[in-house]
Structure formats: structure tokens, C-alpha cells
C-alpha positions in Angstrom: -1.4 31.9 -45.8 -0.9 33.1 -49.1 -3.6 35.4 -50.3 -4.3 33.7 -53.7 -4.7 30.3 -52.2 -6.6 31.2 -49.8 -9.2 32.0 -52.2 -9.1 29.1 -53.8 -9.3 27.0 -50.5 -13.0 27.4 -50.1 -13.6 26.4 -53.4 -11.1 23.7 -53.6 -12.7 22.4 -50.0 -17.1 22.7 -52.4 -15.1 20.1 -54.6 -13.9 18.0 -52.0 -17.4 17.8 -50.1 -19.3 17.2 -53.7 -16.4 14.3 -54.3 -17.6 12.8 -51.4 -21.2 13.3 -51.7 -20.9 11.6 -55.4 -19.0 8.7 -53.7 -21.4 7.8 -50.7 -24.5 8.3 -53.6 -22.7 5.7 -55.9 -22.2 3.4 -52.4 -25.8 3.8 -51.6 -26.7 2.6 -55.5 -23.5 -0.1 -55.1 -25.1 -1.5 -52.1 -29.1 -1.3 -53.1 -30.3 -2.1 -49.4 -32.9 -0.4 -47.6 -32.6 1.1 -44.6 -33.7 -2.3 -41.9 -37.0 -1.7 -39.9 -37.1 -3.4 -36.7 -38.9 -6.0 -36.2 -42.7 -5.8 -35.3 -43.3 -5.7 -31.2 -46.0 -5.7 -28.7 -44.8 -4.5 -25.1 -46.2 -7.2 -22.8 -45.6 -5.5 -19.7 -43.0 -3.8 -17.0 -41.0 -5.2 -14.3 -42.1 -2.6 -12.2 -40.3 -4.4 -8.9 -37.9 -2.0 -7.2 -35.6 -5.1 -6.6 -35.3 -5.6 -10.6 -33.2 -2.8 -11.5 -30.4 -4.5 -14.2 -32.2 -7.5 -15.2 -29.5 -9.5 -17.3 -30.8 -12.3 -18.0 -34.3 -14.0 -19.3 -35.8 -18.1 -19.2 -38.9 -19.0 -19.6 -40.7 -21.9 -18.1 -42.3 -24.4 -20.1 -44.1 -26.1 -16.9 -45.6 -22.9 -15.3 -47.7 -21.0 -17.8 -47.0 -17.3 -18.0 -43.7 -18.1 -15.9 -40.6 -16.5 -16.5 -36.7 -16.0 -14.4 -34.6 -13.2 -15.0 -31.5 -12.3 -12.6 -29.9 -9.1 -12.1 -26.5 -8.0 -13.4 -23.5 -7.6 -11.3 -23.4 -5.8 -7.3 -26.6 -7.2 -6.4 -27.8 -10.5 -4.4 -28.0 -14.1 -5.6 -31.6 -14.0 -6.3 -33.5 -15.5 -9.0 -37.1 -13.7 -9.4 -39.9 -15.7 -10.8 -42.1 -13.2 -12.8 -45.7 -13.1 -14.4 -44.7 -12.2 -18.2 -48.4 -11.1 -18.5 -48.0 -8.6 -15.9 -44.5 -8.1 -14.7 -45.3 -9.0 -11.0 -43.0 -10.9 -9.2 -44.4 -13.9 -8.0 -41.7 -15.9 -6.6 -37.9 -15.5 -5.3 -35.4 -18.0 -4.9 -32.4 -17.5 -3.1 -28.8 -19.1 -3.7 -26.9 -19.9 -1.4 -22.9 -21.0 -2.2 -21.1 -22.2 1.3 -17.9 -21.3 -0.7 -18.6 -19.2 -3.3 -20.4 -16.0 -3.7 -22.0 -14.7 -7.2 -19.7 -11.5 -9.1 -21.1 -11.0 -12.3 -24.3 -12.8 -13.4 -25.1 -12.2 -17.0 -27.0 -15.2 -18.4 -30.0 -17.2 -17.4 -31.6 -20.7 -19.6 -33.9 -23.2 -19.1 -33.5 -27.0 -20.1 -35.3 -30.2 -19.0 -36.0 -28.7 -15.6 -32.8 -27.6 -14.9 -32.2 -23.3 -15.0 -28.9 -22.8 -15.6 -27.2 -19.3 -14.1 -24.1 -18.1 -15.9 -21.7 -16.3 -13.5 -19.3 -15.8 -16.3 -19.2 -11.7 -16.7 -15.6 -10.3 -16.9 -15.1 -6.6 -18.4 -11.9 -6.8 -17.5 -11.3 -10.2 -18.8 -9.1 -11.3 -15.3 -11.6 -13.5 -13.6 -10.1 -16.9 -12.4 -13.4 -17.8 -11.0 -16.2 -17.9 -13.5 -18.6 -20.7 -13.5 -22.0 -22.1 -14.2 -24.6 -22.6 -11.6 -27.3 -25.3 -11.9 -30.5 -25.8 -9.9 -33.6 -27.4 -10.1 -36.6 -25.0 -11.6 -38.1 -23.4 -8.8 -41.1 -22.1 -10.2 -43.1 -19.8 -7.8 -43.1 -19.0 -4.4 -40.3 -18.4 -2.1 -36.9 -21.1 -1.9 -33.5 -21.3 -1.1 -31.4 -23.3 -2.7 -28.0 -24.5 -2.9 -26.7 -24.6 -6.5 -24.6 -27.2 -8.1 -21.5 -25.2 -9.6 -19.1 -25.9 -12.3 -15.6 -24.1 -12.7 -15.0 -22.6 -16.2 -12.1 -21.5 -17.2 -11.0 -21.0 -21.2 -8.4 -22.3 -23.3 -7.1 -18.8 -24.5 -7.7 -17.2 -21.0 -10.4 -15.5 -19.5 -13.1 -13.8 -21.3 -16.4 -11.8 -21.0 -19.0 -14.1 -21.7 -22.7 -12.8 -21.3 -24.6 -15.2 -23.2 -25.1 -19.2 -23.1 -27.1 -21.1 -25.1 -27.7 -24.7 -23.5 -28.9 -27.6 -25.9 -32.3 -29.2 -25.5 -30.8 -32.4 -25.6 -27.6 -33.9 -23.5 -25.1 -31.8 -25.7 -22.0 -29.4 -25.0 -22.8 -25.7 -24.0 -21.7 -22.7 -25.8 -20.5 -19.6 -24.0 -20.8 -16.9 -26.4 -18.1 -13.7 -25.7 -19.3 -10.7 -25.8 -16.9 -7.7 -27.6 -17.3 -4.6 -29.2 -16.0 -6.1 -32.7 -17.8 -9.4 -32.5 -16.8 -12.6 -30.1 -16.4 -15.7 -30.3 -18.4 -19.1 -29.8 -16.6 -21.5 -27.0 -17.6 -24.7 -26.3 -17.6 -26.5 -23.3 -17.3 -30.4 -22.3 -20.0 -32.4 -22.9 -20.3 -33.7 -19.7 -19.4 -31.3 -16.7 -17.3 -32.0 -13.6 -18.4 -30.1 -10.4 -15.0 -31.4 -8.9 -12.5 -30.4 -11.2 -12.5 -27.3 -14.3 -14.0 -27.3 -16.7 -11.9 -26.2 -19.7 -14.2 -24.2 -22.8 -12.5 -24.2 -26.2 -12.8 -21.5 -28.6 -14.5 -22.1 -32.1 -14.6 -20.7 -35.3 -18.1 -19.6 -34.9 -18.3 -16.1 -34.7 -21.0 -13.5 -33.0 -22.3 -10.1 -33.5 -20.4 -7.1 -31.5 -21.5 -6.9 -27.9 -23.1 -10.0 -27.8 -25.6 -10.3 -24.4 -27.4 -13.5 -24.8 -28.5 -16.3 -27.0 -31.1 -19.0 -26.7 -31.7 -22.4 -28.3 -35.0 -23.1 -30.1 -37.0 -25.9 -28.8 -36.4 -28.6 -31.6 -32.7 -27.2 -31.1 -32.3 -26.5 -35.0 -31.3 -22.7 -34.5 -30.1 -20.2 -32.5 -30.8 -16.9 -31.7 -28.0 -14.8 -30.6 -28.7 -10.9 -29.4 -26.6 -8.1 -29.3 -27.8 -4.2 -28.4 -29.7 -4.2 -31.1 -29.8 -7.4 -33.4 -31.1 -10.9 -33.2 -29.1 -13.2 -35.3 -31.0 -16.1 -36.0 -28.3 -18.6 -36.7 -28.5 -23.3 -37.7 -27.3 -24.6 -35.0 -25.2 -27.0 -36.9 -23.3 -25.1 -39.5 -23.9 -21.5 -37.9 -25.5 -20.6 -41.1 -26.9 -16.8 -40.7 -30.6 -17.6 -41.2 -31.6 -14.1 -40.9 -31.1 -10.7 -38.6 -33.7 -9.2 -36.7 -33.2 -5.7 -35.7 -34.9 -5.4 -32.5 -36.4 -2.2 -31.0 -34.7 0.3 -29.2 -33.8 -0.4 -25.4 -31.9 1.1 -22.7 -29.6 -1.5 -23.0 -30.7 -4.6 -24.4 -29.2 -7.5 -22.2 -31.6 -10.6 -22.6 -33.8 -13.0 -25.0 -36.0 -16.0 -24.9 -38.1 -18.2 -26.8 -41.0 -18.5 -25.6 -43.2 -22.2 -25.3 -45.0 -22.0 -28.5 -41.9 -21.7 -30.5 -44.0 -19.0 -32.5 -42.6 -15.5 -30.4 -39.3 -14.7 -28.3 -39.3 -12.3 -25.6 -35.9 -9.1 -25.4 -35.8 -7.1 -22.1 -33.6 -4.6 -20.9 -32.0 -3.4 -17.9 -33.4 0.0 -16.0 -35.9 -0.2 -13.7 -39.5 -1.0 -14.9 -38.2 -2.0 -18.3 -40.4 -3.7 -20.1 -40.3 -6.9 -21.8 -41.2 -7.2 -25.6 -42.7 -9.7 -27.9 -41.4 -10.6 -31.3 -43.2 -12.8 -33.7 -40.8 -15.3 -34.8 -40.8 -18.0 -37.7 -38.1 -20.4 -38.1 -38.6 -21.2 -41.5 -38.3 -17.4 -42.7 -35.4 -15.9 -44.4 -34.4 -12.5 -44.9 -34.1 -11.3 -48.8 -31.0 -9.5 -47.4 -28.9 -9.5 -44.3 -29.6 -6.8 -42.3 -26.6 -4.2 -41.1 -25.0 -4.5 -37.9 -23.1 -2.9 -35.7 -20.4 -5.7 -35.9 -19.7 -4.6 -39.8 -17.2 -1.7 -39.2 -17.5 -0.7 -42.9 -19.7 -0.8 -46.0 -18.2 -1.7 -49.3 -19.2 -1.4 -53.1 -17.7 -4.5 -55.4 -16.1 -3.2 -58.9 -16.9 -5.2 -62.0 -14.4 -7.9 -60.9 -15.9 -8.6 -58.0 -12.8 -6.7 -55.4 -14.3 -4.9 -52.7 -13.7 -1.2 -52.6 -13.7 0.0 -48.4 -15.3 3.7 -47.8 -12.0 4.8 -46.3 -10.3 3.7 -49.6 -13.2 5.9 -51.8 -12.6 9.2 -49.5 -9.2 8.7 -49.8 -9.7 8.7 -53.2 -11.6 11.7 -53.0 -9.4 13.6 -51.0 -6.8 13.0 -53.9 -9.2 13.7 -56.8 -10.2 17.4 -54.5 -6.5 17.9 -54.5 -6.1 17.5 -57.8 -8.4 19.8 -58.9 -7.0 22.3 -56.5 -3.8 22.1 -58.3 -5.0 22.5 -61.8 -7.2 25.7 -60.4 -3.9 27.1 -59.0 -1.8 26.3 -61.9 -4.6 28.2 -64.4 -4.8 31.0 -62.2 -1.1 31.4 -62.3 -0.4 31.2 -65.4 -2.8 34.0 -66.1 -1.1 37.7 -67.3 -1.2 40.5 -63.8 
């Protein structure tokens, strides 16, 4: 490397990095959000059972007080454990038994007019030819085995990862929400299901926050709240209006949500062992000032006067031409400078 320029390098490199500084300052000023909190939480308790190790999915009962169902993830057995939310004790198992079918990937549990609905419908690898839903009546606790009614889902675009369902409190179609690390997509399935026969889910225009892992209806069914790692997107049900974002505290890996009886609080778990379930205060008639960040939102932007929105990677871009720039007036001064 040339001697002369590689004292300027150094020099020209301070610009470059104070550029940059100066552009992420005036992005911080463009932008004028704080920094989100999370969301206030008590921990309720721990699901200290040693047969609870990936729980991945969450319903609670609105006939058994303090009742809730959670299912592990995939690689484990077809049992639904009936837990004390007070505690985290398991009070009650039921196992499912399919005659022709056995459970892959459970990701999803929810709870409607007595009926808790098991989703079967994980697919990191997006090849499955065999997802479905699983219906049964609610155990409650104690000790059962059942055998589950089963619907065949398949999708109209081909198969997908879908680790979240939201079923409607009334006779209505339910969504199977996709889960994917830059957002998924809402699909929709038949109001009325066949267990003889496929049922066919068709893709909307509703779209979800990156790594989507469950979703819940509220009771009057007037929202939605959909969860990622670490967001709850509180969504109208009808238009998919973003009410408001939650960002929920940090969790292993943050798999499951559900309202909870009074409407007034929602329960997040985790997967791990002894992972502990939390409790949110929740208000459906509050609004955020400002949507929170989340991690579907690949960049930040700052708007110019005419209202075009100016990307990060276009500003240091910009910067790395301004630092250039200045490099090459410094060299041309220093050059044309007597020995």
C-alpha cells in the first residue's frame, strides 16, 4: 500500500465512522420512539413436572377454575396435561389414542364451547402431507384416554409450518397462522370441517409477526392476540387492524398464550423444563400511542419532507460515499502540496 495513503486511511476511515454516527443520531431524532418496555408481569408459577419439558402449547378452561392444558412439542407422547395455573402441578393427564394415526409435531392447543382443539400442524421443513387438527371433548382433571376426532389439513399453496390457531368462539372458520422468520401468513380453513375427506386452508392477506407460535381469540371474539418470541400483537378480528403490540418478557423460547376467564389477563409460557407461566394484565380497549418495534420489521426508516422513506442501508451507503469523498479531496490537497 502506498505510503501516503496509508496515512490518510485512518483518518479517512474517523470520517466514515462519525458519518455514520451523524446518520443513525438523525434516524433516532427521524423516528422519535422510545425504546419499548415489556409489558408488566407476575410469574404465577412453574411447571415443575419432569414429563413437561417443551410445552408448546397453552388453553385455559372456563369450567374448571384454576385449570389449564398445555401439550408438548414434537418427539414426545400424545398426552394432554391438565395443570393447576396457581401452582404448576399436574393434576390430570389425558391420553390420545389415533387407531391410524400417530401425533408428529404438536404445536397448538385452544379451547371453545367444550371442545380443546390440538393442532398437529408443525412442519420446519414445510413437506408434511399429513397435518391435521384433533378435537376432543374437555377432559378436565384426572386421568382419560380418549380417541380424538381428526381433520386432514392440507393448504392451497402447499404445506406450511403452522404453530398457532386461533378458533372462534362462535361456529366460525379457523385460522392457522404460519409461522416464519420474516412474518407468515393467516390461512383460513372451511367453515364446517369434514373428518372424511381434506380439508383445504386458504391463504389470506392477513399477515403475522416473524416466528409466529400462537394466537388466541378473546372471549366476545372481537380481537386477537397473536405471539411471536417476543411480541403480542393484539389484532380486530374483523379488519386485522393492529390494536397495539405488547412486548412480552424474556423467555427461553416463548411458544404459547392464552386469555384467561376474566378477559382482564392472558397467560405466555415457554418451553424448558420448569418454565414458568406469566401473567399479563390485558385491556382490550387500550391503544398504544406508538407501535412498538418488532422483530418482523427488517429495517428502520426516516421519511424526508415529501413523505419518501429513506432505508438505513440507503443512509450508510450514503455515508460510505460522503467518507469517500472526503478521502479524495484530502488526497488531492495533500498532493498538490510542494516536496
Amino acid at each position: 500500500m502506498n505510503p501516503r495513503f496509508r496515512r490518510l486511511l485512518i483518518p479517512g476511515l474517523l470520517v466514515a465512522l462519525l458519518v455514520v454516527v451523524l446518520v443513525a443520531a438523525m434516524v433516532g431524532r427521524a423516528d422519535g420512539a422510545e425504546p419499548a418496555e415489556p409489558v408488566d408481569f407476575t410469574v404465577v408459577s412453574r411447571m415443575n413436572d419432569v414429563r413437561i419439558t417443551e410445552s408448546s402449547g397453552l388453553a385455559v378452561s372456563t369450567e374448571h377454575e384454576d385449570l389449564a392444558y398445555t401439550i408438548n412439542d414434537s418427539g414426545n407422547t400424545a398426552t394432554i396435561f391438565a395443570i393447576r395455573i396457581s401452582t404448576g402441578e399436574v393434576v390430570g393427564t389425558t391420553s390420545v389414542r389415533d387407531p391410524d394415526w400417530n401425533w408428529l409435531d404438536t404445536e397448538a392447543l385452544a379451547l371453545r364451547g367444550g371442545t380443546l382443539w390440538v393442532a398437529d400442524t408443525g412442519d420446519n421443513v414445510q413437506q408434511r402431507a399429513d397435518a391435521a387438527l384433533y378435537a376432543l371433548d374437555e377432559p378436565g382433571p384426572g386421568n382419560h384416554t380418549v380417541v380424538p376426532r381428526r381433520y386432514a389439513v392440507t393448504y392451497e399453496e402447499g404445506p406450511q409450518n403452522v404453530e398457532a390457531i386461533a378458533v372462534p368462539p362462535r361456529s366460525g372458520r379457523i385460522l392457522l397462522l404460519s409461522k416464519l422468520s420474516a412474518g407468515g401468513v393467516v390461512h383460513r380453513l372451511p367453515a364446517k370441517l369434514r373428518e372424511n375427506g381434506t380439508n383445504v386452508a386458504t391463504p389470506t392477506s392477513r399477515e403475522t409477526p416473524a416466528f409466529t407460535s400462537d394466537a388466541t381469540y378473546t372471549a366476545d371474539g372481537r380481537q386477537v392476540l397473536v405471539r411471536s418470541y417476543t411480541v403480542a400483537e393484539v389484532r380486530d378480528a374483523e379488519s386485522w387492524d393492529l390494536i397495539r403490540t405488547d412486548v412480552l418478557p424474556d423467555q427461553p423460547l416463548g411458544e404459547t398464550i392464552a386469555l384467561e376467564p376474566s378477559g382482564r389477563s392472558y397467560l405466555v409460557g415457554s418451553e424448558g423444563l420448569n418454565s414458568a407461566l406469566l401473567r399479563v394484565a390485558f385491556d382490550a380497549d387500550a391503544t398504544s400511542p406508538s407501535p412498538a418495534p418488532t422483530e418482523a420489521s427488517p429495517s428502520t426508516g426516516v421519511q424526508d419532507e415529501e413523505g419518501t422513506g429513506m432505508s438505513i442501508g440507503t443512509l450508510g451507503l450514503l455515508a460510505g460515499f460522503i467518507a469517500l469523498v472526503v478521502v479524495g479531496i484530502t488526497i488531492a490537497r495533500r498532493r498538490s502540496r510542494p516536496s
